[in-house]
C-alpha positions as MATLAB code, in Angstrom:
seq = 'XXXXXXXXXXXXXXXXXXXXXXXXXXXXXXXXXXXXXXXXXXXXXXXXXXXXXXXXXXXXXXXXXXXXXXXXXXXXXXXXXXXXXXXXXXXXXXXXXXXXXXXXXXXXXXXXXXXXX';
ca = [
      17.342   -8.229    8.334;
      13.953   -7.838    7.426;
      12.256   -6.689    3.923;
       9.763   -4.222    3.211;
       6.885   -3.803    0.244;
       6.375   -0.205   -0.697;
       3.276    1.461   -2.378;
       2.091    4.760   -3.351;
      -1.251    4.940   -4.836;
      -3.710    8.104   -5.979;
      -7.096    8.227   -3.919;
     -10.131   10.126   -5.080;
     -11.169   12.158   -1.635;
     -15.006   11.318   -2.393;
     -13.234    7.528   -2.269;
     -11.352    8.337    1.116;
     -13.566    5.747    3.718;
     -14.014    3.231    1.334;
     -10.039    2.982    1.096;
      -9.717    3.321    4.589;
     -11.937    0.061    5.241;
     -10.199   -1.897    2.541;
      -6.792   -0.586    4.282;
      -8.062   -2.006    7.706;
      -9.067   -4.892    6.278;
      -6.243   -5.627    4.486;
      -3.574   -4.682    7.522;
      -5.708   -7.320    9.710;
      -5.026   -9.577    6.421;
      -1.448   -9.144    6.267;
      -0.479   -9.137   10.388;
      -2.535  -12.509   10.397;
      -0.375  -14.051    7.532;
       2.186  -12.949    9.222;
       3.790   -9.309    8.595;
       5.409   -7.687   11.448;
       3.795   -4.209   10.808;
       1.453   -2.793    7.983;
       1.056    1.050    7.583;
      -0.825    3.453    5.480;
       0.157    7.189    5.268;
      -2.425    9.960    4.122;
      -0.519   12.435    2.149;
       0.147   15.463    4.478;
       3.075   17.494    3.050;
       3.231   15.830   -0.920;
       3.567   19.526   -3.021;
       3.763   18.638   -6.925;
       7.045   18.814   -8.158;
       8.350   20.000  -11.495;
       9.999   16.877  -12.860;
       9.347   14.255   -9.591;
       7.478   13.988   -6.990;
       5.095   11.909   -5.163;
       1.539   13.182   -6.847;
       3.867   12.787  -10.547;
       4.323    9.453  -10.182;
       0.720    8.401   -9.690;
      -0.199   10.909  -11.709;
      -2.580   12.464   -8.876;
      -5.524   14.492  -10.353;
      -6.503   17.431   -8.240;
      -9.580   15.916   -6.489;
      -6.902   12.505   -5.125;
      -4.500   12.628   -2.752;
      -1.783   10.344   -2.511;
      -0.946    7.204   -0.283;
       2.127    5.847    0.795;
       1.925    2.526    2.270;
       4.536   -0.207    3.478;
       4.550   -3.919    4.924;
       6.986   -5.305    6.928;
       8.128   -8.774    6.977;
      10.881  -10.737    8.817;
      12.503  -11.355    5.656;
      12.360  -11.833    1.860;
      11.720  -15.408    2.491;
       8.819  -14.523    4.862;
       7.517  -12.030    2.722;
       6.904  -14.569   -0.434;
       5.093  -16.747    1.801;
       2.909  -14.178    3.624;
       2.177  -12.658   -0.109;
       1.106  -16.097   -1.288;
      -1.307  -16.439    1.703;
      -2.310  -12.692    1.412;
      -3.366  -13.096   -2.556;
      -5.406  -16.574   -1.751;
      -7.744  -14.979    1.270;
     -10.993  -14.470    0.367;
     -11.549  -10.965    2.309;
      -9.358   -9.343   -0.191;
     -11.285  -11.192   -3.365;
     -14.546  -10.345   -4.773;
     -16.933   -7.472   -4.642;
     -16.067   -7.010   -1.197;
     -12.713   -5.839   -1.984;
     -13.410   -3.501   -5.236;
     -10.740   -0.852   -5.010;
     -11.579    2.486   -4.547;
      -8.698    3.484   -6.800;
      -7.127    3.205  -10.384;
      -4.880    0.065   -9.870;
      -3.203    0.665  -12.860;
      -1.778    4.002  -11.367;
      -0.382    2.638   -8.125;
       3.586    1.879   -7.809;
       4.747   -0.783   -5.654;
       7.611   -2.916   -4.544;
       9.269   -5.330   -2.288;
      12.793   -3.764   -0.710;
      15.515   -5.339    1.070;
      16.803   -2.660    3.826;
      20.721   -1.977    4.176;
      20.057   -0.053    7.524;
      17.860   -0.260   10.371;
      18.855    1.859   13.578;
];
């Protein structure tokens, strides 16, 4: 069964191309290491809950919308190598790659799947 790495992250909207060129960049990073897929979802339908919700937990100011993002690997295994590849290549290192985000914000992590239909 595979395994999947999960992030949401907070955007600024001014920030919006810049993230979607490091996104591109980074999906042709990952597929080449060797993920099976790579996706990144604009927030379409993300309303701000009372105690939860997906602009809460990245604590979302009202000029960022939210991302939700996910890799897909053939398994846990897989994924640790692909990662270790991923964080050594040098398109995702240096001022080339300065995120157009708050890091600190962003909530990720890797998932092992119970059900795939």
């Amino acid at each position: 069964m595979s395994y999947v790495d999960g992030f949401v992250l907070a955007v600024p909207k001014a920030n919006l191309d810049a993230y979607k060129k490091m996104a591109q960049t980074g999906g042709t990073v990952w597929k080449e290491h060797g993920a099976l897929a790579y996706v990144e979802c604009i927030g379409d339908d993300v309303p701000y809950g009372e105690l939860t919700s997906f602009p809460r937990a990245v604590q979302a100011k009202d000029d960022e919308i939210v991302i939700f993002s996910w890799v897909v690997y053939e398994s846990r295994q897989s994924r640790d190598a692909v990662m270790a590849k991923v964080m050594a290549d040098p398109r995702l290192n240096g001022e080339q790659s300065a995120m157009p985000f708050d890091g600190k914000r962003m909530i990720f992590g890797g998932f092992q799947p119970f059900m795939e239909l």
